[in-house]
C-alpha positions as CSV (number, residue, x, y, z in Angstrom):
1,X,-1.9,29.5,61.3
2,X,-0.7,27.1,59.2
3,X,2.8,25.3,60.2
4,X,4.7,22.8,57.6
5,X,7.3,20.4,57.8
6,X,8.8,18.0,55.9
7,X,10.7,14.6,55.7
8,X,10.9,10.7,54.7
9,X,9.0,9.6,57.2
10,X,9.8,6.1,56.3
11,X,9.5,4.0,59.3
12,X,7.1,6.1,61.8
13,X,8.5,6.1,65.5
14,X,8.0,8.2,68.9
15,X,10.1,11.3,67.4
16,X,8.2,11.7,64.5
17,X,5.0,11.6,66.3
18,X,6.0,14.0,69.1
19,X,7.5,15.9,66.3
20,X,4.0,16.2,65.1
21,X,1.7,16.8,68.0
22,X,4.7,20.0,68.8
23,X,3.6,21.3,65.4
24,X,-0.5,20.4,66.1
25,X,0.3,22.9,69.5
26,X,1.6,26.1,66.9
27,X,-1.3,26.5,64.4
28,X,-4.6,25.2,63.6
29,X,-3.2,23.4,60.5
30,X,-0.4,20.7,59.9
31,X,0.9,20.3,56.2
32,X,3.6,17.7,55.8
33,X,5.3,17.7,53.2
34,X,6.7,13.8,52.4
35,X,9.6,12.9,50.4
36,X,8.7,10.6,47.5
37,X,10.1,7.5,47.0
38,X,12.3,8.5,44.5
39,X,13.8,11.3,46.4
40,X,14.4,9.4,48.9
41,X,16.9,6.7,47.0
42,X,18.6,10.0,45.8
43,X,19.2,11.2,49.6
44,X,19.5,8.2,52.0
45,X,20.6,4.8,48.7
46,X,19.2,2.4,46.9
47,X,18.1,0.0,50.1
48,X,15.5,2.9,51.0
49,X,12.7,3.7,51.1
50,X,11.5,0.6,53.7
51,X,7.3,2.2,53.0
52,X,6.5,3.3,49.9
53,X,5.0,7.0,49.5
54,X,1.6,6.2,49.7
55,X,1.9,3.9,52.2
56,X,3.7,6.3,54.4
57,X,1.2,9.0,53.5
58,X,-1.7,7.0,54.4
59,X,-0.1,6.5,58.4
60,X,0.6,10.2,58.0
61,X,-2.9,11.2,57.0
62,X,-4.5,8.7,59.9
63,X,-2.8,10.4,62.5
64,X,-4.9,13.2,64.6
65,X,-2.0,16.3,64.6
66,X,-2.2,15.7,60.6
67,X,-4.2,17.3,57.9
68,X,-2.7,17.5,54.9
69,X,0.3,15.5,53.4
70,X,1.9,16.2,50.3
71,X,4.3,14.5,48.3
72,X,7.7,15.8,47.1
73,X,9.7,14.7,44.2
74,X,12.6,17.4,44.8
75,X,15.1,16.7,47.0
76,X,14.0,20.1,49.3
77,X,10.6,21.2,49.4
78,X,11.2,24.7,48.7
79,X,8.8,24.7,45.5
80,X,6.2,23.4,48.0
81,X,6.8,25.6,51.0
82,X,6.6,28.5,48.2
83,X,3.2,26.6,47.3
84,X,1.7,26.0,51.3
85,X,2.6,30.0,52.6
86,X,3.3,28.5,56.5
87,X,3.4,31.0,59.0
88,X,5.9,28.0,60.7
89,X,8.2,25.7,58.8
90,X,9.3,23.2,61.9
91,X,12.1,21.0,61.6
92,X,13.8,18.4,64.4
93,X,17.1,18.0,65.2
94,X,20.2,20.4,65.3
95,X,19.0,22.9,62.0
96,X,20.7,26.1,62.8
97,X,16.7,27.8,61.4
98,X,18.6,30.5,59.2
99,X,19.8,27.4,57.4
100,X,16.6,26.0,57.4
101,X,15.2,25.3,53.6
102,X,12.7,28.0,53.4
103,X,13.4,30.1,56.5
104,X,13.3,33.2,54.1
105,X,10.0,32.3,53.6
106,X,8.3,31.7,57.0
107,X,9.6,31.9,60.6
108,X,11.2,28.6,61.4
109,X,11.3,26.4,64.6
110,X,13.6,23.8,65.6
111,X,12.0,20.9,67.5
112,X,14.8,18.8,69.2
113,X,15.3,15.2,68.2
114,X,13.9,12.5,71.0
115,X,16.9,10.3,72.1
116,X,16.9,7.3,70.8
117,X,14.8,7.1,67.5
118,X,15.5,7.7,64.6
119,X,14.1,5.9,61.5
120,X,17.7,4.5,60.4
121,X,18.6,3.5,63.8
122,X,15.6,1.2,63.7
123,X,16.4,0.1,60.5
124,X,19.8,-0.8,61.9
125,X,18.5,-2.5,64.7
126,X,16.1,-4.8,62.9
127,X,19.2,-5.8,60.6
128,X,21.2,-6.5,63.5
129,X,19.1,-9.0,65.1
């Protein structure tokens, strides 16, 4: 089975990574699909992205619940889902699935967020010190 998700993925924390073993546990092969840089400054300003794209696909790639990562230039990844065929598209945080991008293509899962991190929020701290 192959299971997909998506996102910036711009500074890598515990979330994302537990984010990513849940998907390892559904299918026999993780796609990520990663927001490019320029996407990105369209979605979250000018100030981000904090890794650029192939930086952040290299940690992405190195990690063992990984094995494919593919770059985005859209603002959603419907084009690529439509490209990948998942069985699952998994997303974190509070998606209600029907409104998940894609969810008419694949059955959808909704991984909740881990308390307390969140790529902006670290970000924010960093700033603040």
């Amino acid at each position: 089975m192959i299971i997909f998700t998506n996102g910036c993925f711009d500074v890598i924390h515990r979330g994302h990574l537990e984010l990513l073993k849940y998907c390892a546990g559904l299918g026999s092969k993780v796609v990520v699909g990663l927001n490019s840089d320029s996407s990105i400054r369209r979605i979250k300003g000018i100030s981000r992205p904090i890794n650029t794209e192939e930086d952040r696909r290299f940690l992405l790639e190195s990690l063992v619940w990984v094995d494919e990562v593919l770059i985005f230039h859209e603002d959603i990844p419907y084009k690529l889902i439509q490209c990948v065929k998942p069985d699952i598209i998994v997303k974190g945080g509070d998606y209600i699935p029907e409104e998940v991008v894609g969810a008419d293509l694949a059955e959808v899962k909704i991984f909740q967020y881990v308390e307390g991190y969140s790529s902006t929020k670290t970000i924010q701290d960093i700033d603040n010190r």
